[in-house]
N, C-alpha and C positions, 0 to 999 in steps of 0.2 A: 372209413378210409378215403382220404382224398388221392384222385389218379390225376397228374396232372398231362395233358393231350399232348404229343412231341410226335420228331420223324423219326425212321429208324438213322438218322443220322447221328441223330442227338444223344440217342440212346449212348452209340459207340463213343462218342465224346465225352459222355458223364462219365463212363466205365473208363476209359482213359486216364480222366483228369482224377479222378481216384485213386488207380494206380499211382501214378506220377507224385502226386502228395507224400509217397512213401519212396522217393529216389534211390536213397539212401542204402536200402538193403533188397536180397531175393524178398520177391511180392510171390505169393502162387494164390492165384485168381481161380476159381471154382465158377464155371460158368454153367448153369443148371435147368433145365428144362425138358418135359416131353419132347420125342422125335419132334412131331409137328411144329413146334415154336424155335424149332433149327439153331439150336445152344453154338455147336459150331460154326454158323455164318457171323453170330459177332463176335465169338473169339478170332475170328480169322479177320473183320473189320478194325478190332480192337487191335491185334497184332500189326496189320499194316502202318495203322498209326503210330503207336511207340516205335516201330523202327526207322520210321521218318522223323519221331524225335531222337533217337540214337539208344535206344535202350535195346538190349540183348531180350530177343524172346524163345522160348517153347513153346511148340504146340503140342499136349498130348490128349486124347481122347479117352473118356474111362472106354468106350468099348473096343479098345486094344487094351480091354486089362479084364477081358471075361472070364469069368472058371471055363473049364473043357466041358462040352457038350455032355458027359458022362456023371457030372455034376450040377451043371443049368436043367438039366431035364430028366433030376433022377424022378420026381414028382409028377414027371410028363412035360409035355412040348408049351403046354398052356396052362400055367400056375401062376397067379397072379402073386403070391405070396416070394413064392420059389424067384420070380422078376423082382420082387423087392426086396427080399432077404440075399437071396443065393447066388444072383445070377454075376457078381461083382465082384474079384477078388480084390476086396479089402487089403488084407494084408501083404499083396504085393506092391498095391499104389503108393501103400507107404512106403513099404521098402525100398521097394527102388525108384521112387520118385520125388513124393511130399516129402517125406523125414531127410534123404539127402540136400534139397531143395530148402531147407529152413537155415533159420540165420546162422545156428552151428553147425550144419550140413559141408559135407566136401565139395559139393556144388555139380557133382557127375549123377545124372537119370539116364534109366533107359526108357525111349518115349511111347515103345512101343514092346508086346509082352506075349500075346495070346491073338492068335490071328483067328476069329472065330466062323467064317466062313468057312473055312479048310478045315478046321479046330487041329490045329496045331500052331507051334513055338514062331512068334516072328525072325527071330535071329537078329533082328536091332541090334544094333552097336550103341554103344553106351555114350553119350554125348553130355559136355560141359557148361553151366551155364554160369557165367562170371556174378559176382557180387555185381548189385544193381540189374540185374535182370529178373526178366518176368517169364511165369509161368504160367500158362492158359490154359486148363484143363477144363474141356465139354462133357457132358454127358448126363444122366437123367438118375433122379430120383438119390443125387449125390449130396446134401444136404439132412443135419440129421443124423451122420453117422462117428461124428466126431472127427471126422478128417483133419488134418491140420492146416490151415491155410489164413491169409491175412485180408484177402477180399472175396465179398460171393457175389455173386448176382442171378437171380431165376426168375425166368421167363415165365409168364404162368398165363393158362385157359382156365377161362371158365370150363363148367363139367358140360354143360351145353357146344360149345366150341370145340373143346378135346374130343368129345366124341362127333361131331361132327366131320372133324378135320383127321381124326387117325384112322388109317385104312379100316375099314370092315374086320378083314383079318385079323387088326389088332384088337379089338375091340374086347378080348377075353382077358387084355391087361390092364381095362380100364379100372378095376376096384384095386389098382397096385398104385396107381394115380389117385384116387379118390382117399385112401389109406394116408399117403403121404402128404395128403393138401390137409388130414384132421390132424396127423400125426406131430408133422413140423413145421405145420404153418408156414412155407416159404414163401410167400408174397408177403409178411408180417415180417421172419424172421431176417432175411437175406438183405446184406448194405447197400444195393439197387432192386430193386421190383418193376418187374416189368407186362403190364397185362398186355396180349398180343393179339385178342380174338381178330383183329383184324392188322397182319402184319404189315400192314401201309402204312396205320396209325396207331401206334403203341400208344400206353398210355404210361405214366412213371410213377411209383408212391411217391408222393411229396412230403409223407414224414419220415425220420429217422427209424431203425428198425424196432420193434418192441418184444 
């Protein structure tokens, strides 16, 4: 696989100019990566941009879309399976996000679901996003699952790098990382690849995804 060397500028500009190729209708953009390759600093790069081009954006984060504590950790506090299987409630990201968010969609999400610090109900209000608007959703190990969306992009480490860079702490979720790099190949599969081991100087797959 060829990585072609770029700034994290660039990055935000490819993932932009992607989007925008697709004017015409909601885009909902799947932005994907480990904590440490920080999925939400370019949806929120990517977002400044389209609104300086005049397109309607969303921000939502899959981790405002956690199961209740009583469900993430019926396996215990550190399962790495239970982080990749359990810990995401799927069927509400669709419900009340992606599925409304697609081209027959009524165009109303709520952005936010499950406050999981507190582990209890955000209480979001339900918000509108116009035909031609974009949807930016971060969060980890979201690819793979069949979600429904019109662009992905993911951030990826090496297994050297991920564990170098995710706290200690976490480190009991690195075989839920290591799972998901054999499982669904996101540096292969996803319509941007982006390798970060060193986030000054990203590097970008230069082929289409296979």
């Amino acid at each position: 696989m060829h990585l072609r060397p770029v700034s994290p500028d660039v990055v935000a500009d490819e993932l932009t100019a992607i989007v925008e190729r697709r004017a015409a209708t909601r885009t909902r953009v799947i932005i994907d990566g480990a904590p440490p390759t920080a999925p939400a600093e370019l949806a929120d790069a990517v977002a400044t941009r389209l609104r300086v081009l005049g397109r309607p954006v969303l921000r939502v984060s899959a981790g405002d879309f956690l199961r209740p504590a009583s469900l993430r950790f019926e396996r215990g506090k550190q399962d790495p399976d239970a982080r990749y299987d359990l810990w995401l409630d799927e069927g509400a990201l669709r419900r009340e996000v992606l599925v409304p968010l697609g081209a027959d969609g009524a165009g109303r999400a709520l952005p936010a679901l499950w406050d999981a610090e507190v582990d209890r109900a955000t209480r979001a209000a339900y918000v509108d996003l116009p035909v031609g608007g974009v949807l930016l959703l971060d969060g980890e190990l979201l690819l793979g699952r069949g979600l429904p969306h019109e662009v992905s992009a993911h951030l990826w480490l090496s297994p050297a790098a991920l564990t170098r860079r995710l706290p200690a702490e976490e480190h009991w979720a690195l075989p839920a990382f290591t799972r998901y790099d054999t499982e669904v190949r996101p540096l292969h599969t996803a319509d941007l690849a982006i390798r970060v081991d060193d986030p000054r100087h990203p590097a970008m797959r230069a082929e289409p995804p296979s």
